[in-house]
VEXDREN-2710 file (C-alpha; in Angstrom, 1 decimal):
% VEXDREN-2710
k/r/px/py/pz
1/UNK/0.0/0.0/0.0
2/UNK/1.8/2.9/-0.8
3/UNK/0.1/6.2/0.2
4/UNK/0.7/8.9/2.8
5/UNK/-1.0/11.2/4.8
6/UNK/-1.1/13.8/2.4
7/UNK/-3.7/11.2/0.0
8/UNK/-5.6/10.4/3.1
9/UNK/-6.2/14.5/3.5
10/UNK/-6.6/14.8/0.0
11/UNK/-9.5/12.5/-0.2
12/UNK/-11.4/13.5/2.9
13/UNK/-11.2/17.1/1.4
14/UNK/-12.3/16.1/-2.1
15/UNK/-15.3/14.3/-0.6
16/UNK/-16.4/17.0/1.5
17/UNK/-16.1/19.5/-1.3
18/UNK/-17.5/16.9/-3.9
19/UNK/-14.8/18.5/-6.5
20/UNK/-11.4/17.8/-6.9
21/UNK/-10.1/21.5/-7.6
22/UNK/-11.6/22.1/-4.5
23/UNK/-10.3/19.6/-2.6
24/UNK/-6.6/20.1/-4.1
25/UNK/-7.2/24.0/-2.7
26/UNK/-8.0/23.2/0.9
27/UNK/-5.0/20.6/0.8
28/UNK/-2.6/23.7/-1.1
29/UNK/-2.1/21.6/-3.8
30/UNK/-2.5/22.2/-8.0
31/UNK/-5.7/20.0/-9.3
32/UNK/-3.3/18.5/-11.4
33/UNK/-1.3/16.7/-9.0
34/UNK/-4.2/16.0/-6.6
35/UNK/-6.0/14.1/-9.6
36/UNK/-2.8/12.2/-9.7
37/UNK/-2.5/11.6/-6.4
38/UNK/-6.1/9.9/-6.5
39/UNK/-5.6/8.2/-9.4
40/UNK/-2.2/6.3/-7.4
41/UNK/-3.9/5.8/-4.8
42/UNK/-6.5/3.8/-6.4
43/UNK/-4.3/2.1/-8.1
44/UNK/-2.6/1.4/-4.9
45/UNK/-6.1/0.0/-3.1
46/UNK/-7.2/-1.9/-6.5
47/UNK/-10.4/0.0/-6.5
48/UNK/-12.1/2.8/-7.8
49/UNK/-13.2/5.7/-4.5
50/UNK/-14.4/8.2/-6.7
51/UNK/-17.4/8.0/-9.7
52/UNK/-17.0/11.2/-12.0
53/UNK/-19.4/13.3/-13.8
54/UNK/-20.1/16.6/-14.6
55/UNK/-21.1/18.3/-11.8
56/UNK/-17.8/17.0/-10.0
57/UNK/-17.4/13.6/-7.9
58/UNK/-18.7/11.6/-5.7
59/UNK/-17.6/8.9/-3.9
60/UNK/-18.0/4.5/-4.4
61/UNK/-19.1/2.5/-2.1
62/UNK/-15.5/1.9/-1.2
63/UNK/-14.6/5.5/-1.3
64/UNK/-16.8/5.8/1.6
65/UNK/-15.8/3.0/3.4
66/UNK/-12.4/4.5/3.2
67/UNK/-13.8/8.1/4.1
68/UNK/-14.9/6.5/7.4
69/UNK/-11.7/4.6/8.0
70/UNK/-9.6/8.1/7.2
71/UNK/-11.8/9.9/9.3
72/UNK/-11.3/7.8/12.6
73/UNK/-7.9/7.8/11.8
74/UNK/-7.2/11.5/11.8
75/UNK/-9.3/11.5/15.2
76/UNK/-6.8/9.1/16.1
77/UNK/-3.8/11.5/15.7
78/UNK/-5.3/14.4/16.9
79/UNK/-5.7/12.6/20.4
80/UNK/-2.3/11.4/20.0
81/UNK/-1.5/15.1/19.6
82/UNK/-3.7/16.1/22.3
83/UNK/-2.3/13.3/25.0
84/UNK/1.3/14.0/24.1
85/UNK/1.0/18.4/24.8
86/UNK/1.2/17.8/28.0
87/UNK/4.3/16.2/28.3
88/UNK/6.0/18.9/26.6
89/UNK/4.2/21.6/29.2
90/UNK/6.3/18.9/32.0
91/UNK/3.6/16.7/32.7
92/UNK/6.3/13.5/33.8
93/UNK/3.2/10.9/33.8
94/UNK/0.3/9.7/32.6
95/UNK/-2.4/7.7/34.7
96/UNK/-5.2/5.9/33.0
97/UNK/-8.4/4.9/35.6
98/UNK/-11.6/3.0/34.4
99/UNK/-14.5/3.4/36.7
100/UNK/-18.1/2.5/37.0
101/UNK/-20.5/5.6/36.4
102/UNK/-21.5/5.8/40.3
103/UNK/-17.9/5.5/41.2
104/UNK/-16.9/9.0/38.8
105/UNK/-20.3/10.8/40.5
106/UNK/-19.8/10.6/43.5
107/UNK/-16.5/8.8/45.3
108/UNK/-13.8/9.6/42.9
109/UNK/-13.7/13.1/42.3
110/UNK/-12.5/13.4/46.2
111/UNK/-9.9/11.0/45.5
112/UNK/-8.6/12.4/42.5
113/UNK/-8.5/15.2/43.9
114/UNK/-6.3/14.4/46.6
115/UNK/-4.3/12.5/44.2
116/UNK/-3.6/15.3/42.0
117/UNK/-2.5/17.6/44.8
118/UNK/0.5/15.8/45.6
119/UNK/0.9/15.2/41.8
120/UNK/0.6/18.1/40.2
121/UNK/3.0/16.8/37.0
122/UNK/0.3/14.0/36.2
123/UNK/-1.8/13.6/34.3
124/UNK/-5.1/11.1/34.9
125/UNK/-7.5/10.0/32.1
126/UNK/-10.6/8.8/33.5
127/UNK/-13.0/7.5/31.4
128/UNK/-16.3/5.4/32.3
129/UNK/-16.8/1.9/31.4
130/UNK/-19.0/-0.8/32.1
131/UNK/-17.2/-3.1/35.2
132/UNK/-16.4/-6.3/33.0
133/UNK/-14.9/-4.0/30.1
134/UNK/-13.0/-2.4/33.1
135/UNK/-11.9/-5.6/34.2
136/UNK/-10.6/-6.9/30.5
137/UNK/-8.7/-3.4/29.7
138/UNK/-6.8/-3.8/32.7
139/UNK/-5.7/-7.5/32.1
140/UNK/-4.8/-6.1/28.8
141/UNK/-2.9/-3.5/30.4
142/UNK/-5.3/-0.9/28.4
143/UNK/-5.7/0.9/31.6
144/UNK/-4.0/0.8/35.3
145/UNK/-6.8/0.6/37.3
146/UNK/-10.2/0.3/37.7
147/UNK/-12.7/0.6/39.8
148/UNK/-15.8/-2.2/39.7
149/UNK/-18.7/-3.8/40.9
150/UNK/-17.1/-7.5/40.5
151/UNK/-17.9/-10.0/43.1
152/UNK/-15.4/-13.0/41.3
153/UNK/-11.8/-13.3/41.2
154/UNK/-10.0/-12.6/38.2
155/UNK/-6.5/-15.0/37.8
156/UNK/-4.0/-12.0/36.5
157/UNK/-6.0/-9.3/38.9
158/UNK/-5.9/-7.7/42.2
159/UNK/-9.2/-6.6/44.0
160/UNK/-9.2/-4.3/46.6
161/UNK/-12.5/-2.6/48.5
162/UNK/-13.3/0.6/47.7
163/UNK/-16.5/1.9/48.7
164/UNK/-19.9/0.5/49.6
165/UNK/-23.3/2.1/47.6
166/UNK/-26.6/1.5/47.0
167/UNK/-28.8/1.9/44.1
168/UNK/-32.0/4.0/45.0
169/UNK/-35.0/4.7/43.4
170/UNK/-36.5/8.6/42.6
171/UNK/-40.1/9.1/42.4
172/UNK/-42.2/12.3/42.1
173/UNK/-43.3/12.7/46.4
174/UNK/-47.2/12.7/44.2
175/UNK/-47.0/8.9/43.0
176/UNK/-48.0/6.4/45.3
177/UNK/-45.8/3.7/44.6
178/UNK/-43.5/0.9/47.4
179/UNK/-44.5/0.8/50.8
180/UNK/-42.4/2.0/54.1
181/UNK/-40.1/3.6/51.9
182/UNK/-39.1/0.5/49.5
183/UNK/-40.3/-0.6/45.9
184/UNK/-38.9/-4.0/43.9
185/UNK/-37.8/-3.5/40.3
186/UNK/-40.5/-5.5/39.4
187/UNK/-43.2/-2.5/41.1
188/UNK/-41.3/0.0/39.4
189/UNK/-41.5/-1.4/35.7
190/UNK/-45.0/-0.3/35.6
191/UNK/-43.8/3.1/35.8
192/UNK/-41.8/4.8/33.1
193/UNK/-38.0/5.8/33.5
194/UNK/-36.0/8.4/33.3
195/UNK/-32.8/7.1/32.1
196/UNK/-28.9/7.8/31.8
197/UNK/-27.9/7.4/27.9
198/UNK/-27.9/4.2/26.6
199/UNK/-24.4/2.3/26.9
200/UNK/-23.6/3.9/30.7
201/UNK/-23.1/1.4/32.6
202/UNK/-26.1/1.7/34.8
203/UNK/-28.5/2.1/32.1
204/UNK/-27.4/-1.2/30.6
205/UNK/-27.2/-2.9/34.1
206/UNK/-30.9/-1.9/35.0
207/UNK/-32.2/-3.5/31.4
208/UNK/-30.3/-6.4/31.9
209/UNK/-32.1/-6.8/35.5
210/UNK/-35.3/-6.2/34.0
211/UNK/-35.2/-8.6/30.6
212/UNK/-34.3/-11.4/33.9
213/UNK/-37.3/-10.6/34.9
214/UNK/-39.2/-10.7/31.5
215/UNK/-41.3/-7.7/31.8
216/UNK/-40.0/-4.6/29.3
217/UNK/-38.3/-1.2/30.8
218/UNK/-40.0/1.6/29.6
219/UNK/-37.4/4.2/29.3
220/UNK/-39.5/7.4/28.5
221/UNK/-36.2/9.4/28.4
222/UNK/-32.7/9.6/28.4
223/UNK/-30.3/11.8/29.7
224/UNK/-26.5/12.9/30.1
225/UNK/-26.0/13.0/33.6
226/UNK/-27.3/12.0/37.4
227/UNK/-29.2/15.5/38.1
228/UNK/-31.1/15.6/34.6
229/UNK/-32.1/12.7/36.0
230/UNK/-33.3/14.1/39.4
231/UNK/-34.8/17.2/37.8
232/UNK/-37.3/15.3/34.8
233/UNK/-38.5/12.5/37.9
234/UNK/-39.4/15.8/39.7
235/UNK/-40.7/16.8/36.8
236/UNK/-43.3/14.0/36.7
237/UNK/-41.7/12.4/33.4
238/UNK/-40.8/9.1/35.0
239/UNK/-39.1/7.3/37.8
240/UNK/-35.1/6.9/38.3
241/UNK/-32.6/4.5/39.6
242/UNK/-29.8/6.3/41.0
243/UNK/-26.7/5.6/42.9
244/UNK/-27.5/6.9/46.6
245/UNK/-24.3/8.6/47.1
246/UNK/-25.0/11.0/44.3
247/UNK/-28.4/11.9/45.9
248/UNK/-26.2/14.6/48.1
249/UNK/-25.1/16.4/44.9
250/UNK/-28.5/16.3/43.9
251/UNK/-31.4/18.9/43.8
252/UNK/-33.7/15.9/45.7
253/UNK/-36.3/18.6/47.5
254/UNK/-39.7/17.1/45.7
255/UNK/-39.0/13.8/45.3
256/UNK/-38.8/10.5/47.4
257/UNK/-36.0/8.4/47.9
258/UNK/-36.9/4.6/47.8
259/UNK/-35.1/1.7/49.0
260/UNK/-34.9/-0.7/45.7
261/UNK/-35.7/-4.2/48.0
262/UNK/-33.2/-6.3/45.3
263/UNK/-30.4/-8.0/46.7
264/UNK/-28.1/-6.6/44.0
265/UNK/-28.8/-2.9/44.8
266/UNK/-26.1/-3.0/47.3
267/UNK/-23.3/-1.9/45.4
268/UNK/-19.6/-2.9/46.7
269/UNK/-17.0/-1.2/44.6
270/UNK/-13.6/-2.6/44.2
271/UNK/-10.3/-1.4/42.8
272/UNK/-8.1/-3.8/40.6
273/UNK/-4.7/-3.9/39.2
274/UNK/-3.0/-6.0/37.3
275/UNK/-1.2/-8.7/39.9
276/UNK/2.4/-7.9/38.6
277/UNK/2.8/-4.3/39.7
278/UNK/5.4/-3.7/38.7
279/UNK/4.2/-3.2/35.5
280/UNK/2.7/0.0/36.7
281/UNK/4.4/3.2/37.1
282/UNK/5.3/4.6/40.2
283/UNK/2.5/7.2/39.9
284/UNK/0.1/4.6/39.4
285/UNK/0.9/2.1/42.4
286/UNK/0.4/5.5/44.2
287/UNK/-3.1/5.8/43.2
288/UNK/-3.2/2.3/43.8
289/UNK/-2.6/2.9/47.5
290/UNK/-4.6/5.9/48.0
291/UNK/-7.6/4.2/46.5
292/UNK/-6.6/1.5/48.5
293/UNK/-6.3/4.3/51.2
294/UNK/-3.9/1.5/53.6
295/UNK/-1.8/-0.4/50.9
296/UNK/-0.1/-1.8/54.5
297/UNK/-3.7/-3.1/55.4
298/UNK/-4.1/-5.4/52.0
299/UNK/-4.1/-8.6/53.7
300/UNK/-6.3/-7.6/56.3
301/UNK/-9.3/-6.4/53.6
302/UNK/-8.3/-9.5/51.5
303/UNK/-10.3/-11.3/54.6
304/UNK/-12.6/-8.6/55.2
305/UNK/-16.3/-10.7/55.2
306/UNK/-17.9/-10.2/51.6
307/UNK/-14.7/-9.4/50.0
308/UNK/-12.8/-11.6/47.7
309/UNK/-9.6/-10.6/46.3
END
């Protein structure tokens, strides 16, 4: 395959502008040579990207498979570009943490920012994931830690307790629904939800608890962030399922707070790390122990009841 950046450029710009002169203009280049350049480049691929007619081009079916492919892969670089400035600003380390969503509401940001007090050269990239995609990107050394809701043992993995939640239900204080202050999943199905976006990690938990119980979630709408969800129950648009530390950050006057009476509400959340540590950085294995908060007290929480490391 021989091409370079410059065709890659070349025929995302000719695509947008749907004309080659065009195209060779945004990349500063004569139409003459960019034509060339396309015509190599098919011949380099074996295939045709670009049908012309008269009012310009526009692009095969494998032109825009490769659009898509050169698009990812110039918001590929740019990240690269965007990960690597701070290293030349004297950032000395990079950090990379997967958590659950009701770890990033409500536990972590405390943490971090602890951690990044004493640290001020480091940088952390924290990015939310569902806890068995946590669990796989740190065996594959994709990140360095992660925080999860993971009762098994893992054979290349370290589990450490983290924190202790439970998942809640919001309801408008006007709809009569539980009883003493509790509701089942089941009793709430027959209410519609307000949602976090599809793919979070709660949403997708909650609908895989409800399709166990064979009855469908009706998910009215779907939001961005733990308060939207607050203000649009309050609203009277549906009921929520929330993590109950994040109720404190919340706007919660006008609504009730339920007990959700399922024995996987209870939420214990567990940091792991790869068992060879010294595949992390220093930087890391500090974050490690903070999380940790007693790295000296390990053994002690490996035998802590309802704990399995």
């Amino acid at each position: 395959m021989r091409y370079d950046l410059i065709d890659l450029k070349l025929l995302v710009a000719i695509a947008d502008a749907g004309n080659v002169s065009r195209g060779a203009a945004a990349c500063f280049l004569a139409p003459s040579s960019a034509s060339l350049r396309i015509k190599h480049l098919e011949e380099s691929l074996g295939t045709q990207l670009f049908t012309r007619n008269a009012r310009g081009v526009s692009l095969t079916r494998a032109g825009q498979v490769m659009l898509e492919h050169c698009r990812r892969c110039f918001a590929e670089l740019e990240q690269m570009h965007a990960d690597l400035v701070p290293y030349a600003d004297g950032v000395r380390a990079h950090v990379t943490l997967f958590a659950n969503s009701s770890a990033i509401a409500s536990f972590l940001p405390d943490d971090l920012e602890l951690f990044l007090r004493s640290h001020p050269s480091v940088r952390v990239s924290l990015e939310e994931r569902l806890s068995h995609d946590i669990v796989t990107a740190v065996v594959e050394g994709r990140a360095d830690l992660g925080v999860v809701t993971w009762d098994d043992d893992h054979p290349e993995l370290l589990f450490r307790p983290y924190r202790e939640d439970e998942l809640v239900v919001l309801a408008p204080v006007s709809l009569n629904i539980g009883s003493q202050g509790a509701v089942s999943l089941r009793e709430c199905l027959d209410h519609p939800f307000v949602s976090m976006g599809s793919g979070s990690a709660i949403h997708t938990f909650i609908m895989s608890k409800a399709i166990t119980l064979g009855q469908p979630m009706d998910v009215r709408i779907q939001v961005a962030g733990f308060p939207a969800v607050a203000s649009l129950v309050k609203s009277g648009a549906g009921i929520g399922i929330v993590p109950r530390s994040v109720i404190n950050n919340l706007k919660a006057e006008g609504l009730q707070v339920l007990s959700l009476q399922e024995p996987w509400a209870t939420r214990l959340l567990r940091v792991c790390v790869r068992r060879d540590e010294t595949r992390l950085s220093a930087y890391a294995r500090d974050l490690w122990r903070l999380l940790c908060k007693d790295g000296s007290e390990s053994e002690a929480r490996d035998e802590a009841p309802g704990w399995r490391a």
